[in-house]
N, C-alpha and C positions, 0 to 999 in steps of 0.2 A: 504494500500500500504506500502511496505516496506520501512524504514527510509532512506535505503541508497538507493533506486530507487527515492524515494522523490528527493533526492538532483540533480539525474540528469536528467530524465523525468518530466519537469515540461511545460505543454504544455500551448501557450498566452492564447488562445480561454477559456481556464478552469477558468485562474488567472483572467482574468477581469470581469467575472462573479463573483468572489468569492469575488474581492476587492471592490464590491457595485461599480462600475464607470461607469457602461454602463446603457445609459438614452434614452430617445427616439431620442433624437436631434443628438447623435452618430449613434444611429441607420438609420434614416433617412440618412447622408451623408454616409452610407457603405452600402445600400442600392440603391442608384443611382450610386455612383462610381461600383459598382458590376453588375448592367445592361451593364453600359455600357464596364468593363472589359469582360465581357459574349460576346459581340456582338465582340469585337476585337477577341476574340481566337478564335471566332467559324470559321474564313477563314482559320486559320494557323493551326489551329487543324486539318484541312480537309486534306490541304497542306501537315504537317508533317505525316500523316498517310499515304498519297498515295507516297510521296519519298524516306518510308522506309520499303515500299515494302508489306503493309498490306493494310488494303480497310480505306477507309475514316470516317466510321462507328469506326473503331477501334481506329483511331484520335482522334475523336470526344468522347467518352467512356473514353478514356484515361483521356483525360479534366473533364470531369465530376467527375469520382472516387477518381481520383490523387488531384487533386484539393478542394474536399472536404474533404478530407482524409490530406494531408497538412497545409491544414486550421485549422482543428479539433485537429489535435495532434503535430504540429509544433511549435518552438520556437522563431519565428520572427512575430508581428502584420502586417505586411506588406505584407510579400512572398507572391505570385498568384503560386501554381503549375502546373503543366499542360506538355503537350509534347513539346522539343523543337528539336531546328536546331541541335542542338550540338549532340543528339541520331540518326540523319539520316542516317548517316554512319555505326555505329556500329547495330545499328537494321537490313537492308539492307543486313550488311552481316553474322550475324545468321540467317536470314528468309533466305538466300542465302544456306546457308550449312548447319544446323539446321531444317529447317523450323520452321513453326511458336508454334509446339510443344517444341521445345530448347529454341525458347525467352520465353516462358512464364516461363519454369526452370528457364535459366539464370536469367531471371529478379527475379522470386521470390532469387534465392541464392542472388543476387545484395542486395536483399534488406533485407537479413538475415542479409549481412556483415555490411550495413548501422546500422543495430540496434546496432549489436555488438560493431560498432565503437563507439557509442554514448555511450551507456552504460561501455566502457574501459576511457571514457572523453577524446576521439579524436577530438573533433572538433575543438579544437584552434590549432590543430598539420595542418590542412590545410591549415592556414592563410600564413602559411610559406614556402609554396611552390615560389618558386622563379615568378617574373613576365616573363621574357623572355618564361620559360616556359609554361605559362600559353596564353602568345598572341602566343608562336608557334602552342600551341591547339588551339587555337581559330580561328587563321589566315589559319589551311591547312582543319579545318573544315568546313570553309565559302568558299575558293574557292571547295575542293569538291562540296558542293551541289552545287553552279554555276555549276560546269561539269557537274552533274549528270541533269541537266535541261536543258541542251541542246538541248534535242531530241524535247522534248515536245515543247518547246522554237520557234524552227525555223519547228518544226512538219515533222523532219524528220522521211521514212520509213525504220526506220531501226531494230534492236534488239541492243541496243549497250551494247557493251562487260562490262566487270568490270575491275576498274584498272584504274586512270588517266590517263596515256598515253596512252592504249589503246583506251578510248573513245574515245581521243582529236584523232588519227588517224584513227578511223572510221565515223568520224565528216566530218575533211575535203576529205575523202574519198568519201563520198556521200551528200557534199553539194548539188550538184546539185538537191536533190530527196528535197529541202526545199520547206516548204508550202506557197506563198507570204499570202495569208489569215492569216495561226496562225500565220507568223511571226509578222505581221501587228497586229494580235490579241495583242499578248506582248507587242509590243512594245509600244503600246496606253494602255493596262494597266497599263506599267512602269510609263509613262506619268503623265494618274492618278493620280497616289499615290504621283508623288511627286508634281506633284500641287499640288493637295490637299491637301497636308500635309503642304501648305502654306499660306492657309486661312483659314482651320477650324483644330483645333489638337486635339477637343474632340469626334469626328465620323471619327475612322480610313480608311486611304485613303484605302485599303486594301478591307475592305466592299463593299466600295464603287466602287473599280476599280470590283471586283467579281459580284456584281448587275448590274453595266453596263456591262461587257464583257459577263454578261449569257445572259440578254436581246436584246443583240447585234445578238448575236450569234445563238438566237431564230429567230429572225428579219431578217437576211442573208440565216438564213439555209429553212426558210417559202416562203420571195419572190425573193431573189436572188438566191436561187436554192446551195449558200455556204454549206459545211459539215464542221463542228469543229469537233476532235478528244473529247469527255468530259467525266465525272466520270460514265454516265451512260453507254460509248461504251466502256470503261475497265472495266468497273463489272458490269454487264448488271443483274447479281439477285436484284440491289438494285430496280431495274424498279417495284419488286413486294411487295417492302415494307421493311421496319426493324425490324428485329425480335429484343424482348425485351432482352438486357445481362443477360444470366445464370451465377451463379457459375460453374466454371469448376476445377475438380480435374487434375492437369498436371499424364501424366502417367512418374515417374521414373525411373530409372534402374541406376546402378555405371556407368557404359561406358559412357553413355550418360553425367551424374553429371559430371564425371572427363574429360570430354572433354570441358565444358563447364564452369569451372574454370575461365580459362584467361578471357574469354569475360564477364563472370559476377564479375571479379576484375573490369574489365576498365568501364562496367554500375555503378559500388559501386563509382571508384573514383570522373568517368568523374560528377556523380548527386553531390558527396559531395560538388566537388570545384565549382561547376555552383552553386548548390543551396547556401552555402555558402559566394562568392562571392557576388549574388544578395541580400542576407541577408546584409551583410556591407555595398555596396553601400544605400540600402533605410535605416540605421542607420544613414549614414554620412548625408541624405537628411532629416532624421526626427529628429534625435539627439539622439533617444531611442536605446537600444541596445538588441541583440538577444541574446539567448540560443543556443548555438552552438551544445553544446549535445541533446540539445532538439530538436532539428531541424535535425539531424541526426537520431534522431530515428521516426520523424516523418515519413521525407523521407523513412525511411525503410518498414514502418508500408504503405504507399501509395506503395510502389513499390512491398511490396508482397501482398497485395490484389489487387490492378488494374487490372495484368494477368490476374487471373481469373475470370476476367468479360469479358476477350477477350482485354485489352489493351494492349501497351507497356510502355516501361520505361518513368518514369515522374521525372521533376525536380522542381525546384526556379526558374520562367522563370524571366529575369529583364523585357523588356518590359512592360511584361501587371504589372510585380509591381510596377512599374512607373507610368505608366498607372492609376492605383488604386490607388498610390498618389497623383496624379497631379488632381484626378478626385473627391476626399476628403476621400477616404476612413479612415478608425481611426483604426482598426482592424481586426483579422481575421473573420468578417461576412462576411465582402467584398468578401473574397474568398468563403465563403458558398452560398452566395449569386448567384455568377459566373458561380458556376456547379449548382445551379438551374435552372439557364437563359439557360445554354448549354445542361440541360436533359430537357426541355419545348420545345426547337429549335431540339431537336434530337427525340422527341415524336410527333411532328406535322409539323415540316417543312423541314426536313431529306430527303421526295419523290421529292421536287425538289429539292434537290442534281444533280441529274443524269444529268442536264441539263449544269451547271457549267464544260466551255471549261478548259482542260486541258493545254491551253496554257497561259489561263489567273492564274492558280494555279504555272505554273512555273513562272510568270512574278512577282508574291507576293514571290517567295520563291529567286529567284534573286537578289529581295531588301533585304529581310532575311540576305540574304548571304553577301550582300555590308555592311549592318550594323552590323554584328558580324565580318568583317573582321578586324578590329581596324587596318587600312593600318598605320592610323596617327602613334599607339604606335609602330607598326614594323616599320618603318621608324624612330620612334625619337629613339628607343632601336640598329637601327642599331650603332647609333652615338656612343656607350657605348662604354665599354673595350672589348678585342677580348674572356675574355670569354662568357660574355654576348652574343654577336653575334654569338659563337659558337653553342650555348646550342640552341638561338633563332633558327638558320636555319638548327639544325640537328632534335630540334622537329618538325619545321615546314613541312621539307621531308618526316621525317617516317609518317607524318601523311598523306602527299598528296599521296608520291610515294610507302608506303610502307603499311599501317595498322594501325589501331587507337589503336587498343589493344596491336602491340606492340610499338606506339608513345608514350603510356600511361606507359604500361612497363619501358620502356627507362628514359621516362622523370620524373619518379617518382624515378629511380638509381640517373639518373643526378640532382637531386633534393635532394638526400642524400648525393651525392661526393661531391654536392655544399655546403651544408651545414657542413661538416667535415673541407672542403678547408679554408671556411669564420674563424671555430674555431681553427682552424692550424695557420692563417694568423694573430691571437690575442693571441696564446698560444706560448709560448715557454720554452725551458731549456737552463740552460744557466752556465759556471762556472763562478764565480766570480774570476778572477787574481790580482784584486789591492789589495794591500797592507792593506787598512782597510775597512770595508764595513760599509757602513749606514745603522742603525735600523730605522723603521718607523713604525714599529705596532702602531695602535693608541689605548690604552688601560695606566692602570699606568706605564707600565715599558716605553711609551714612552717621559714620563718627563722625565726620568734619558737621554734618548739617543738621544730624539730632536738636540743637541749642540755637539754627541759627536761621535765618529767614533769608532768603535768596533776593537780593534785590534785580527788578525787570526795569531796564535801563527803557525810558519812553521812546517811545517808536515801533515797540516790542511788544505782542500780543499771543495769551498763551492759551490753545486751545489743550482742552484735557478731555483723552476718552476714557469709559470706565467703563469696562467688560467689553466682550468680543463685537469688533466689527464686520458687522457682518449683513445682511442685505434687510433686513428688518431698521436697523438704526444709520444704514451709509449716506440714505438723501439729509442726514441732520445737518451735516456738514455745510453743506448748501444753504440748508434753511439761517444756519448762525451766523453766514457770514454775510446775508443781506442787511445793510444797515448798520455795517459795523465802520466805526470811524477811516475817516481816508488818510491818513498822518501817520497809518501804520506802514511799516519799509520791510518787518520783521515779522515771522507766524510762526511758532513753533507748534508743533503736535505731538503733546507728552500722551506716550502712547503703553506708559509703566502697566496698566490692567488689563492692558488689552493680549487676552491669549490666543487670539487667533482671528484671522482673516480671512474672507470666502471673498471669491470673484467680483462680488458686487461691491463689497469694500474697496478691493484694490481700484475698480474702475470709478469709482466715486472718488478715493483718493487721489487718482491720477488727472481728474477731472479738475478737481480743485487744487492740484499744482498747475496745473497749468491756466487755468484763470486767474491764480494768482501770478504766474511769471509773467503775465501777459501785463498787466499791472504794475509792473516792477516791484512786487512784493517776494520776498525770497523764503521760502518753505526750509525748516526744518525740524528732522524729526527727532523725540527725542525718548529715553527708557524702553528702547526695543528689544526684547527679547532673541535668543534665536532662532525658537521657531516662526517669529512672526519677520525676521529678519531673512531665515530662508523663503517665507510666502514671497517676499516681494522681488527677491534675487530671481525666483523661479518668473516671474510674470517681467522681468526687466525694468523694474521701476525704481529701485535703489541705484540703476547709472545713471534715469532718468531724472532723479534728483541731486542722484550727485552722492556718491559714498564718502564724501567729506562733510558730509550736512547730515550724515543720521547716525545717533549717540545714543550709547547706554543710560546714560543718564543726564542730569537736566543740568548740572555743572556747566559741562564742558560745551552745552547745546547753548547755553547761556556766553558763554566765552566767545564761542563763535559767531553770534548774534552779535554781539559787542564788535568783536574784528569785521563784519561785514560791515555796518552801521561806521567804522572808521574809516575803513576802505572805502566806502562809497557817500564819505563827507554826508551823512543823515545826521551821524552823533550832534544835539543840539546842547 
């Protein structure tokens, strides 16, 4: 393997094998924590496959590939990968207008860009996406699939439209046609799960409320004469069995690839920041820490094989990796383990599927939706400054009222205007007007100046930047010197905070020497660093001012101002 692939594909599942630590007694607690992570996915696995608009079979598959595949080449000993809530919307709506030949593109492209990212060492660039935006994904995610579970929920006859609002007024359009049977069915599922989840936390209520609501539903439809809507009277081929996942070659063309762009952006992000996300919280719970690149290209490497077994897009679920920590898992077996358990469950016990009520799969995916909805954080972020709440309720809409792919769009601009704003709000220029100014470098020349105040000989005007120049603060430069006195001969630009400089800097600086040389004003710069002193060597702009005019520090920048000022009979 290549030396500089080394540094950044470095997968756990490999390293612990390699650093002699895995013994049987690890193995044993990632072995049970993986049974019983296997047994929790396999309801929600079901779930997320039939709400995003593919058969259950493909849930289920997902689970298995994605999950083993995450496991094997991922960067965090913890992450479970698998299908979650957060892809039900965006899948939904490429199998909608795509069909399911476009997701399995998109997804493979999703998961080109994942690799890509890992390998440019993006993955500490996601940490930094603002929270607001991140609960307004989260929050217009979790009420979507509530709406979308409506139907099934209360079992009404309808076809409902796509769109929030339109669903929600074809709902109460045809309350009336509600099922009392499936709503009764949900509603005692919901029940369930949250008892249950009050006495036993190691056998999810989820299972459980699924094993009762099927046998219910068996028992009702035999001697009560009851009909449940279930996975078997929406995809009635499953009645004849599972055929085994082939590899499937996607058929391509450009039209299609360039149509399918956007949506395989917002599969790349939406996996980054999920799986990412869940990586840090089970670091903050174990103390260990994850490979962020590594786990970027995991996720890539699961997202472009999966499709072609017939899945869809797979992430970092947190749940079931919580789940596998609270249950002892130690490392990525636990996950190999999981899609074991869920390819043993999809080889021999997949035929009774069909039987499993479709109102009991909306009643698991309603809780789904309550627990991803973080109501708490959007309520406490409401409290914030008003940009905060702006950003929170414009990603929260585009995400309900409008589109995922372009909430993700949006939110990822608003995600860079925010981070420019934040570098704006700590950078500034600034003139210096008093009479003497304080050196402060801390280096030898600041023994001499510690005590002493630098006198600015008249003629002499000293611009000072503070933090990096860079294309958010370069036109200030401009702005500060309209209206500034004409008796000046001398500009110095103490440039001591400034750690760095991008393009737009340099060319805004370049700008403003030369409107001043034009002037017969004589630019020098001064407290350069050398990294900011190689930016401008690299772009030829320190000969274009002259590498006799630009100093370490503001002494000698001062001295020279004084010698030009004599030389060019200014000194008054």
């Amino acid at each position: 393997m290549d030396l500089k692939l080394k540094g950044v594909f470095r997968p756990e599942f490999f390293s612990i094998f390699r650093k002699g630590k895995y013994d049987a007694k690890t193995f044993a607690s990632d072995l049970t924590a993986g049974i019983i992570v296997g047994i929790i996915a396999l309801p929600l696995a079901i779930a997320f496959g039939i709400a995003s608009g593919v058969s259950p079979q493909q849930g289920l598959i997902t689970a298995i590939v994605a999950g083993l595949l995450v496991s094997m080449f991922g960067g965090s000993r913890y992450l479970i990968g698998g299908p979650t809530g957060a892809f039900i919307v965006i899948v939904s709506g490429i199998v909608a207008q795509y069909g399911l030949q476009g997701l399995v593109i998109a997804t493979i492209m999703a998961g080109v860009m994942l690799v890509v990212m890992g390998l440019c060492r993006m993955g500490t660039i996601f940490r930094f996406i603002p929270y607001p935006i991140v609960v307004g994904f989260t929050s217009g995610i979790a009420l979507t699939i509530f709406s979308t579970q409506m139907k099934d929920f209360f079992g009404l006859d309808i076809t409902a439209p796509a769109g929030f609002i339109p669903q929600w007024i074809c709902y109460f359009r045809n309350i009336g046609s509600a099922d009392i049977a499936e709503t009764a069915m949900s509603i005692g599922c919901i029940i369930i799960i949250i008892l249950w989840g009050k006495f036993n936390k190691r056998v999810p209520g989820s299972l459980v409320a699924l094993i009762l609501g099927t046998a219910a539903s068996l028992l009702l439809s035999r001697f009560a004469g009851v009909e449940f809507a279930t996975i078997g009277s929406k995809f009635p081929e499953l009645a004849e069995g599972l055929p085994m996942p082939r590899p499937v070659a996607p058929q391509l063309d450009y039209e299609t690839i360039k149509g399918l762009v956007s949506p395989a952006f917002t599969i790349a992000i939406l996996c980054a920041v999920e799986s990412l996300l869940a990586a840090m919280v089970a670091d903050g719970v174990t103390g260990k820490r994850h490979d962020s690149n590594t786990e970027l290209i995991g996720q890539g490497i699961a997202n472009i094989v999966t499709p072609m077994f017939g899945g869809i897009p797979a992430t970092g679920a947190l749940a079931r990796t919580m789940a596998s920590i609270n249950n002892g898992g130690k490392s990525p077996v636990t996950g190999i383990v999981h899609a074991i358990v869920l390819l043993l469950i999809y080889l021999f016990l997949m035929p009774y599927a069909v039987y499993v009520p479709l109102s009991c799969l909306a009643a698991i995916l309603v809780i789904v939706a309550y627990n991803m909805s973080e109501w708490r954080s959007f309520r406490y972020l409401l409290k914030g400054d008003r940009t905060d709440i702006a950003v929170l309720l414009i990603t929260f809409a585009l995400t309900v009222l409008v589109d995922l792919t372009v909430a993700i769009e949006v939110g990822v601009l608003m995600a860079v205007v925010l981070f420019v704003k934040r570098v704006m709000e700590t950078s500034s220029i600034k003139v210096l007007n008093e009479d003497h100014i304080a050196a402060t470098e801390d280096d030898e020349m600041a023994r001499l100046e510690d005590t002493e105040h630098l006198d600015v000989p008249k003629g002499v005007e000293v611009y000072e930047i503070n933090g990096p120049f860079f294309f958010g603060l370069a036109s200030r430069l401009e702005e500060l010197e309209e209206g500034r006195k004409r008796d000046v001969r001398v500009r110095i630009i103490r440039m001591r905070k400034v750690s760095f400089m991008d393009s737009t800097g340099i060319r805004n600086l370049r700008n403003f020497f030369q409107r001043t040389e034009r002037r017969g004003i004589r630019v020098i710069l001064s407290g350069v660093n050398p990294q900011v002193m190689a930016t401008l060597h690299k772009f030829g702009l320190d000969e274009e001012i002259g590498t006799d005019y630009i100093f370490p520090h503001i002494i000698p920048a001062l001295a020279k101002a004084n010698e030009y000022l004599k030389k060019n009979a200014y000194l008054c």
